[in-house]
N, CA, C and O atoms as a GROMACS GRO file, in nm:
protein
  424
    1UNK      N    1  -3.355   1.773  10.563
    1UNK     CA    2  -3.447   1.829  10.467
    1UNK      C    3  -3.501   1.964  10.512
    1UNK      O    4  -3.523   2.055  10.433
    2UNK      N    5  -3.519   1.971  10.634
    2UNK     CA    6  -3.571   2.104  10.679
    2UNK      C    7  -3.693   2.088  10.706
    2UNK      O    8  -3.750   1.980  10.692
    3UNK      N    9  -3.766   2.228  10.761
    3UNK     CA   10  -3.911   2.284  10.729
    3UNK      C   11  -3.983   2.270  10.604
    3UNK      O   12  -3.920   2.275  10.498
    4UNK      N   13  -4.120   2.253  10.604
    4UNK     CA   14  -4.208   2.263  10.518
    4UNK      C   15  -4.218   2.431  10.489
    4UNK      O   16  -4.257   2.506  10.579
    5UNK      N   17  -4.185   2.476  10.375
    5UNK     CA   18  -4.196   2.590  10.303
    5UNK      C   19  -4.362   2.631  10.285
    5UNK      O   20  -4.405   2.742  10.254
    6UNK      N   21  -4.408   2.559  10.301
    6UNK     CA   22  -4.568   2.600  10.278
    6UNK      C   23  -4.640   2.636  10.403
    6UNK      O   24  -4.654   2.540  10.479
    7UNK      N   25  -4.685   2.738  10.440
    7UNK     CA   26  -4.675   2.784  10.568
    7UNK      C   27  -4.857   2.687  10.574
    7UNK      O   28  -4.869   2.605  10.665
    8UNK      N   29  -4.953   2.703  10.495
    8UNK     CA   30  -5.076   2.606  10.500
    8UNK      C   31  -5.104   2.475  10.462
    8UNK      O   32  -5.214   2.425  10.436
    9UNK      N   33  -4.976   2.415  10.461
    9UNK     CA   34  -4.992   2.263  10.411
    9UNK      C   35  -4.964   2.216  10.528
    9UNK      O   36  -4.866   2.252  10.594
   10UNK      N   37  -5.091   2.088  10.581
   10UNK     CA   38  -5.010   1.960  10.650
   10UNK      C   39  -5.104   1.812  10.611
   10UNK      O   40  -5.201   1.797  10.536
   11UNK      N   41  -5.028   1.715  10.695
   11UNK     CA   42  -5.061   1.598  10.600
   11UNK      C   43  -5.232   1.611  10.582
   11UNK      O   44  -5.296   1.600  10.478
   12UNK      N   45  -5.283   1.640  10.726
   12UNK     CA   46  -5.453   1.672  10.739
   12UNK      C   47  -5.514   1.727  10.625
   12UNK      O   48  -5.598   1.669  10.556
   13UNK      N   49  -5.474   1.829  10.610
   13UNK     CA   50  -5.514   1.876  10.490
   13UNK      C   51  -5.482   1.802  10.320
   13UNK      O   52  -5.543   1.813  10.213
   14UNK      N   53  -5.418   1.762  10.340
   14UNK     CA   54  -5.356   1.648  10.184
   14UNK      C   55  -5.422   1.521  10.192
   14UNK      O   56  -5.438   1.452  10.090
   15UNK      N   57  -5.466   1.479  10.322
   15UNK     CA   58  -5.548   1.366  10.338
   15UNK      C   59  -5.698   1.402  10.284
   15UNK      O   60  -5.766   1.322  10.221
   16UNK      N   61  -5.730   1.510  10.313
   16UNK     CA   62  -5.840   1.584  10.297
   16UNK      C   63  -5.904   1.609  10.140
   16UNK      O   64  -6.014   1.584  10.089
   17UNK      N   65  -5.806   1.658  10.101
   17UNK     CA   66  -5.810   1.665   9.948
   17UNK      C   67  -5.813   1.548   9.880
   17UNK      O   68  -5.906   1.522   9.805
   18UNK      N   69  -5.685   1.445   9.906
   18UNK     CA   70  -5.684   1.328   9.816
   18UNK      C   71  -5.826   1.255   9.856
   18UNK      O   72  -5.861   1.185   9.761
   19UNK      N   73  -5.902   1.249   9.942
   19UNK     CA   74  -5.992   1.193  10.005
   19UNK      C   75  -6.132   1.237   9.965
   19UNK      O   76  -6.231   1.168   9.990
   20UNK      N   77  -6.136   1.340   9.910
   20UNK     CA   78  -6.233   1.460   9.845
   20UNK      C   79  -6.250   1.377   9.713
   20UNK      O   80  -6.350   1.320   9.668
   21UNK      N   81  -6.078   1.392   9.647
   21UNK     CA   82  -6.104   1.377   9.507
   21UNK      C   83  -6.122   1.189   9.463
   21UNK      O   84  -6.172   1.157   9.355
   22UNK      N   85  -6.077   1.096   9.552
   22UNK     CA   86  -6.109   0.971   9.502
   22UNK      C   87  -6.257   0.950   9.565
   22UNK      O   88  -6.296   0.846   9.513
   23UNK      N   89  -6.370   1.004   9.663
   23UNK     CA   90  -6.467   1.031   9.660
   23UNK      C   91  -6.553   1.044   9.548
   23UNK      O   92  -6.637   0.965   9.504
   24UNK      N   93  -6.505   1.210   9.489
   24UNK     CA   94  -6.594   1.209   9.346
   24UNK      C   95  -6.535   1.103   9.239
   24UNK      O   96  -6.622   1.067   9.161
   25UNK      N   97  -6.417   1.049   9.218
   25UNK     CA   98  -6.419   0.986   9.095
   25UNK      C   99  -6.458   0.837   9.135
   25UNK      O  100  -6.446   0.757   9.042
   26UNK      N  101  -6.499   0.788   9.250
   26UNK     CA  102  -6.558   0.668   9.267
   26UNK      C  103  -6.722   0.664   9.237
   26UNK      O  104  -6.796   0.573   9.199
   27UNK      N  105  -6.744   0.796   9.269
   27UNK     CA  106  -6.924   0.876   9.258
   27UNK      C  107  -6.902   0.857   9.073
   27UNK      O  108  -6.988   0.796   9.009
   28UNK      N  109  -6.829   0.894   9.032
   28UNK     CA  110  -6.806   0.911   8.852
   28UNK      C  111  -6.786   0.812   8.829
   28UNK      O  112  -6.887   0.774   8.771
   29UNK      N  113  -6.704   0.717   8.834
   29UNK     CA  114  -6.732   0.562   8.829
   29UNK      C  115  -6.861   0.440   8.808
   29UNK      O  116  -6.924   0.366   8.732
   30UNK      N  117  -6.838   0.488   8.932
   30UNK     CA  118  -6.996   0.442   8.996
   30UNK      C  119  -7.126   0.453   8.849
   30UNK      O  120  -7.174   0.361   8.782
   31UNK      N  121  -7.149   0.602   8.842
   31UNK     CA  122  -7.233   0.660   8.781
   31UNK      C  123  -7.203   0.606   8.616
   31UNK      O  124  -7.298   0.589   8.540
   32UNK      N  125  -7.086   0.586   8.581
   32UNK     CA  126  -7.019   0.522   8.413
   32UNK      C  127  -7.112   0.379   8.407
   32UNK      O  128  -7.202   0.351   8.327
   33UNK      N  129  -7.057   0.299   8.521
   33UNK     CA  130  -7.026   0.161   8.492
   33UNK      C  131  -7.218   0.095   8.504
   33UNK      O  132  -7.268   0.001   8.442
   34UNK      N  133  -7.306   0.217   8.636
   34UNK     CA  134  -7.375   0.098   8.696
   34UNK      C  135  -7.526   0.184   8.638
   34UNK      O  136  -7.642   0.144   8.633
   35UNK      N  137  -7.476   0.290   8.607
   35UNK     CA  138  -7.641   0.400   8.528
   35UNK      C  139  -7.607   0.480   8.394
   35UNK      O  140  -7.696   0.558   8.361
   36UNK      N  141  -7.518   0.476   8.327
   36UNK     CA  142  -7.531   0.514   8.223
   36UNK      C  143  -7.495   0.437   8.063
   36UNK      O  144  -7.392   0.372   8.043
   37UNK      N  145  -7.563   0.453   7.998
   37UNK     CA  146  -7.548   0.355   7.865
   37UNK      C  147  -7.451   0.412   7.781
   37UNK      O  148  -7.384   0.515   7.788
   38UNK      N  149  -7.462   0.275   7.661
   38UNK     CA  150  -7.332   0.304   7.576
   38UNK      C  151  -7.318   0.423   7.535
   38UNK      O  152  -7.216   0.474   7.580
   39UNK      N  153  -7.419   0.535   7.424
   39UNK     CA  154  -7.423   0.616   7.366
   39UNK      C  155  -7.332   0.712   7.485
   39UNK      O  156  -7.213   0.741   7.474
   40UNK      N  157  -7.434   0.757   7.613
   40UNK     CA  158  -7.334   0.839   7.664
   40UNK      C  159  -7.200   0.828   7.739
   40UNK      O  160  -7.117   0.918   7.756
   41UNK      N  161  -7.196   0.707   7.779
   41UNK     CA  162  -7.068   0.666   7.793
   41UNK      C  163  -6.947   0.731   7.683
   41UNK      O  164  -6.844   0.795   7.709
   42UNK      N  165  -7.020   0.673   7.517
   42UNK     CA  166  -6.901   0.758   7.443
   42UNK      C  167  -6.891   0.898   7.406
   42UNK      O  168  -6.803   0.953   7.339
   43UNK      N  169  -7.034   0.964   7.479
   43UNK     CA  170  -7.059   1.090   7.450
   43UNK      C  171  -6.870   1.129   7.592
   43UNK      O  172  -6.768   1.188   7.559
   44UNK      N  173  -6.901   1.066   7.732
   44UNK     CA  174  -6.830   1.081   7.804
   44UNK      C  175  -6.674   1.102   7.800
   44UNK      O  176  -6.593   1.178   7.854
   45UNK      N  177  -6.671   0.973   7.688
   45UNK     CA  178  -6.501   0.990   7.638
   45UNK      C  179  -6.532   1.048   7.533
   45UNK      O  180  -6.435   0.994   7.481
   46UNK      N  181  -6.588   1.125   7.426
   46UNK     CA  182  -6.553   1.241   7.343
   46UNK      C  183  -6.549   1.357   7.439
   46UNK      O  184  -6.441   1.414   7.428
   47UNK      N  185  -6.620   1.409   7.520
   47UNK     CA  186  -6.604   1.481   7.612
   47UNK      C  187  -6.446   1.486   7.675
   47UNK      O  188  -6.395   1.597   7.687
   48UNK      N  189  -6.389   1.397   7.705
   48UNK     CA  190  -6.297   1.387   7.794
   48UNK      C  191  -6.200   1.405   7.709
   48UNK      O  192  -6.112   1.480   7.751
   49UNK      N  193  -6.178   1.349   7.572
   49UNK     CA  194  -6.062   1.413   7.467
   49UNK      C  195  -6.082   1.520   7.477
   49UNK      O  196  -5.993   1.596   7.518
   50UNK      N  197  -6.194   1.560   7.445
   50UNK     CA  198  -6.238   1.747   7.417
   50UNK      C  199  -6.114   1.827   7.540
   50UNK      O  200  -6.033   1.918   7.522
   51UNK      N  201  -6.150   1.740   7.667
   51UNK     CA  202  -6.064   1.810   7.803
   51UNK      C  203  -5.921   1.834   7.783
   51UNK      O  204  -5.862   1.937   7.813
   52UNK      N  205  -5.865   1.713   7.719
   52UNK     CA  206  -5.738   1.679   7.713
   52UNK      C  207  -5.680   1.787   7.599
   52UNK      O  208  -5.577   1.854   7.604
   53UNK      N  209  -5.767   1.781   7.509
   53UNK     CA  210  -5.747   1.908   7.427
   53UNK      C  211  -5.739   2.042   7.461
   53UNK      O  212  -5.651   2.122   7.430
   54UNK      N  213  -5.841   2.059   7.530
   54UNK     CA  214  -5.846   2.217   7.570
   54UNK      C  215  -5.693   2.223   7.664
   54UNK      O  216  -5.620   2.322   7.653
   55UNK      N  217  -5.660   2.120   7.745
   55UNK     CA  218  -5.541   2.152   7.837
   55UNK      C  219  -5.394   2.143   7.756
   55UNK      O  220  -5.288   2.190   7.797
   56UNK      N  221  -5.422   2.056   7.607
   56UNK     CA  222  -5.310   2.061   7.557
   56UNK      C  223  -5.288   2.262   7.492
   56UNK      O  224  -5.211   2.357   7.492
   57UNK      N  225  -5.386   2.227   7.460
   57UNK     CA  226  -5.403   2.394   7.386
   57UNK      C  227  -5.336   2.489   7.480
   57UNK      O  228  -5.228   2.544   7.460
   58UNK      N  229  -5.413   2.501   7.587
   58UNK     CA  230  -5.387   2.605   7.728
   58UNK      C  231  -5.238   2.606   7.762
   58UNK      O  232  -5.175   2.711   7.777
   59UNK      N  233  -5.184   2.477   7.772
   59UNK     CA  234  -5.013   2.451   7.782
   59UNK      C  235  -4.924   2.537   7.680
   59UNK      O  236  -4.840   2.626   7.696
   60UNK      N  237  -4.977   2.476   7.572
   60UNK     CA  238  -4.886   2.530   7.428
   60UNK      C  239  -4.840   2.684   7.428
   60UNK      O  240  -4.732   2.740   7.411
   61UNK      N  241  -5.028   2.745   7.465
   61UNK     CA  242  -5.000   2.918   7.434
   61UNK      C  243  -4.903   2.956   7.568
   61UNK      O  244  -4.796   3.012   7.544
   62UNK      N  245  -4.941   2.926   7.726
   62UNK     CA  246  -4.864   2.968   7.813
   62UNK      C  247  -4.979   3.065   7.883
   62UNK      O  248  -5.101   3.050   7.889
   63UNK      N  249  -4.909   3.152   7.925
   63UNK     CA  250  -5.032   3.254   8.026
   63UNK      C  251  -5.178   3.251   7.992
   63UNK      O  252  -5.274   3.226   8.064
   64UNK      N  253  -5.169   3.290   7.833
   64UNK     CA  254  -5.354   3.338   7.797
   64UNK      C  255  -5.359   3.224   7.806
   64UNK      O  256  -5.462   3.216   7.872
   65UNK      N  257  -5.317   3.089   7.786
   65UNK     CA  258  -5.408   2.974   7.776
   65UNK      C  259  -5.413   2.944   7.888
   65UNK      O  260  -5.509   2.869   7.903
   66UNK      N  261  -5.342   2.969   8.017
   66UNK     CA  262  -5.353   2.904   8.116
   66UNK      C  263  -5.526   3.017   8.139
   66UNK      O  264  -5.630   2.957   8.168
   67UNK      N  265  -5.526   3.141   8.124
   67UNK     CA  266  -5.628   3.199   8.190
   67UNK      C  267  -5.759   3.133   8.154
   67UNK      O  268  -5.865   3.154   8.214
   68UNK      N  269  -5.745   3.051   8.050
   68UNK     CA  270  -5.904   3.031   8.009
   68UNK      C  271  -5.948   2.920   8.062
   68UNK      O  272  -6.063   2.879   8.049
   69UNK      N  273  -5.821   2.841   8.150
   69UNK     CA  274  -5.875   2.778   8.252
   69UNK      C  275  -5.979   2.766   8.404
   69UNK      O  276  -6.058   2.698   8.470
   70UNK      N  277  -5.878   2.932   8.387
   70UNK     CA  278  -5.980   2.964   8.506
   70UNK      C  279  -6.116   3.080   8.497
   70UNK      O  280  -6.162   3.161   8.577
   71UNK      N  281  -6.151   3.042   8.358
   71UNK     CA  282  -6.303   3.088   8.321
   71UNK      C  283  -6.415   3.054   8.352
   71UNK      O  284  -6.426   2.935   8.384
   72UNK      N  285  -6.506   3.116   8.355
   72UNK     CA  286  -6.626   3.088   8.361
   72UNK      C  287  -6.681   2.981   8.315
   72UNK      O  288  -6.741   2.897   8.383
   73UNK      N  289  -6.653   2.976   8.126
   73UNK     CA  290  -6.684   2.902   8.070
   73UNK      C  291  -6.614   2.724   8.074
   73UNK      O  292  -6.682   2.624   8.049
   74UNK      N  293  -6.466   2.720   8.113
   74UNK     CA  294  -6.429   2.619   8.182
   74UNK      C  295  -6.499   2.579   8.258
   74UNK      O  296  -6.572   2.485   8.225
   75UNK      N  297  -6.506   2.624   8.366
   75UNK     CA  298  -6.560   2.630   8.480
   75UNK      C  299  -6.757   2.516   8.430
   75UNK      O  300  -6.816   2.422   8.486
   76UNK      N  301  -6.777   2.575   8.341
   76UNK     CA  302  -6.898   2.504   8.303
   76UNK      C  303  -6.911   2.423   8.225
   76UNK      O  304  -7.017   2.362   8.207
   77UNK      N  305  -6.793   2.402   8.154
   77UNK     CA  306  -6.764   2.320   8.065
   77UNK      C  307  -6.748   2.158   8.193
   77UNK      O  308  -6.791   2.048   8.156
   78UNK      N  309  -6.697   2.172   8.297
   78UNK     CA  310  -6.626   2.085   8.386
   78UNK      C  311  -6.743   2.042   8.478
   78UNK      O  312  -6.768   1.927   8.515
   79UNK      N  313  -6.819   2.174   8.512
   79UNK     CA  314  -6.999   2.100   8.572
   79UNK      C  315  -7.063   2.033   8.484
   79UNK      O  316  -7.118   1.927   8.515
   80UNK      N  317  -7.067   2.083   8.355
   80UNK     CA  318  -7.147   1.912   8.255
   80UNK      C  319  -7.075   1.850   8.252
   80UNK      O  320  -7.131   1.751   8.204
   81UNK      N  321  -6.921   1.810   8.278
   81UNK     CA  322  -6.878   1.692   8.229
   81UNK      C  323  -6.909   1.586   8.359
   81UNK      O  324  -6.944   1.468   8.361
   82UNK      N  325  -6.883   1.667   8.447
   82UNK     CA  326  -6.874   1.632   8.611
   82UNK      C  327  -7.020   1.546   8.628
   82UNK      O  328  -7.013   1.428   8.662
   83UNK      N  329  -7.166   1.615   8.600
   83UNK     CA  330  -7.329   1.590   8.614
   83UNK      C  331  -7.369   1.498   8.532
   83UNK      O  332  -7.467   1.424   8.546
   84UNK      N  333  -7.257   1.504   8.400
   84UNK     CA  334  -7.298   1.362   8.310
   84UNK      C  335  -7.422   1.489   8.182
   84UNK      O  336  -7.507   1.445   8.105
   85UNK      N  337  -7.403   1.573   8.194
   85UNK     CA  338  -7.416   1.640   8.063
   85UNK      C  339  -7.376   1.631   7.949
   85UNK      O  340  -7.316   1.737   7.936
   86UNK      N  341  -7.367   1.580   7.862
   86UNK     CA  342  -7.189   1.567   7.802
   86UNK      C  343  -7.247   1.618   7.682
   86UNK      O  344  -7.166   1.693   7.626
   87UNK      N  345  -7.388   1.605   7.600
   87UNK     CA  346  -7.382   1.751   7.527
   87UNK      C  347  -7.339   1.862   7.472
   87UNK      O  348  -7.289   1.912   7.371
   88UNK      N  349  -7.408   1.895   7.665
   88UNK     CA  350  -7.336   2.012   7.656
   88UNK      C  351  -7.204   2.014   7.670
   88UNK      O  352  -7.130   2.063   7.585
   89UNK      N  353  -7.167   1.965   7.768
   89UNK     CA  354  -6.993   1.969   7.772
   89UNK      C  355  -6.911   1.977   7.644
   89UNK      O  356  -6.803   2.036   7.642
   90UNK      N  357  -6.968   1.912   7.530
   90UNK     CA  358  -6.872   1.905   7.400
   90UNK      C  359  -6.950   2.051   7.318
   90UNK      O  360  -6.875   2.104   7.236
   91UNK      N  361  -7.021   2.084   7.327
   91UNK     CA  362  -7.099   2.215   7.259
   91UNK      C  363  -6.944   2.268   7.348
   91UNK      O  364  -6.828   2.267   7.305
   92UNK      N  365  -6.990   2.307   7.473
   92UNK     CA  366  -6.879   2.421   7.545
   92UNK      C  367  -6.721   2.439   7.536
   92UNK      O  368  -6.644   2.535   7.530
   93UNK      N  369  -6.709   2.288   7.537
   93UNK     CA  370  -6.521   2.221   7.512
   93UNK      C  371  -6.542   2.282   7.358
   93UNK      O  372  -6.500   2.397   7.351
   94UNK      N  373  -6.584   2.242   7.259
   94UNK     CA  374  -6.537   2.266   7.129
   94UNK      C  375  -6.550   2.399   7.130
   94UNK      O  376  -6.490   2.438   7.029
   95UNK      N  377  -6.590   2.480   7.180
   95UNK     CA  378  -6.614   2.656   7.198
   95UNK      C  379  -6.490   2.695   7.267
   95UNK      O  380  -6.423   2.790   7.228
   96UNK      N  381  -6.452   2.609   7.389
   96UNK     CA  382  -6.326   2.659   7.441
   96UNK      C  383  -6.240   2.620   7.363
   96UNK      O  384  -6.172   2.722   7.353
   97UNK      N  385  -6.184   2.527   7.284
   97UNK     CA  386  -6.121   2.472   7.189
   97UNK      C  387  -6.075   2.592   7.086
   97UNK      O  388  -5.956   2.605   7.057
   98UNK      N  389  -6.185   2.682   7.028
   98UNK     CA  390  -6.173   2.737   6.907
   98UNK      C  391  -6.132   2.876   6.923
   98UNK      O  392  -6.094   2.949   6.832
   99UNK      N  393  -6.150   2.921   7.111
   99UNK     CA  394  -6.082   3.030   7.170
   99UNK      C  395  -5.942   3.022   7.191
   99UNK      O  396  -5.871   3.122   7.185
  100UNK      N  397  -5.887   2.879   7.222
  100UNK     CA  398  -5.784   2.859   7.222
  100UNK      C  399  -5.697   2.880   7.118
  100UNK      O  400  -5.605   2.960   7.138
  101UNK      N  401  -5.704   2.841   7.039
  101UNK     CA  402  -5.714   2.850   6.872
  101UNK      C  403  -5.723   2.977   6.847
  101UNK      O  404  -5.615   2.995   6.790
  102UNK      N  405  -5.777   3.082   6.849
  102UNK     CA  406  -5.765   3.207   6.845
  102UNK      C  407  -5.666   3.294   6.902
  102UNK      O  408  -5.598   3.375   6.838
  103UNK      N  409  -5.661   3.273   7.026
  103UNK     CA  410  -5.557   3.356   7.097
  103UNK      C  411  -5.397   3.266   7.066
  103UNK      O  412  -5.293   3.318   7.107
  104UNK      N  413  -5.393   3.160   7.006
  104UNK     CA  414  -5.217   3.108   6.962
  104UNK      C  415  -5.207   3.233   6.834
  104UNK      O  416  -5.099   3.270   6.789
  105UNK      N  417  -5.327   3.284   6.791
  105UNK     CA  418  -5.312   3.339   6.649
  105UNK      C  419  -5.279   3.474   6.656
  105UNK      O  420  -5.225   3.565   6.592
  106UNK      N  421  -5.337   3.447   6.765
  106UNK     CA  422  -5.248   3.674   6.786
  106UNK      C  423  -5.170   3.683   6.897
  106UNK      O  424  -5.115   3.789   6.926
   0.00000   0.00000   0.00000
């Protein structure tokens, strides 16, 4: 097989990450099942379509959609979903949604 082509990858570091990220989604879990009620629970999964949307969108267009991933407004769209905002998160997702939507158009 050879060398690892990635001159900054080793397992340490991949342990690190995967270990990071089932951390927070056990913290997000946690936070679903044992402190938050029904209403926002489904505020949580409209939120989370909203996500799946914005990434289907971002795929479709290609470059510009990939950039609006790495926006600002993503970017804040993903701290309320993350804090249990979800509000806001769907105010912001349906805003990123309708940018998306814009830029397939030109």
């Amino acid at each position: 097989m050879g060398e690892d082509p990635r001159i900054y990858a080793s397992k340490e570091i991949g342990r690190e990450i995967v270990n990071h990220i089932v951390d927070r989604l056990s913290e997000l879990a946690y936070r679903l099942l044992n402190r938050t009620g029904f209403l926002d629970r489904s505020k949580y999964i409209r939120a989370l379509k909203i996500q799946a949307d914005i990434l289907a969108e971002a795929r479709s267009i290609g470059r510009e959609g990939y950039a609006i991933l790495g926006s600002q407004e993503y970017g804040t769209f993903i701290q309320h979903l993350w804090t249990g905002k979800y509000d806001e998160a769907i105010k912001e997702g349906e805003e990123l949604i309708m940018k998306t939507k814009e830029l397939r158009r030109t």
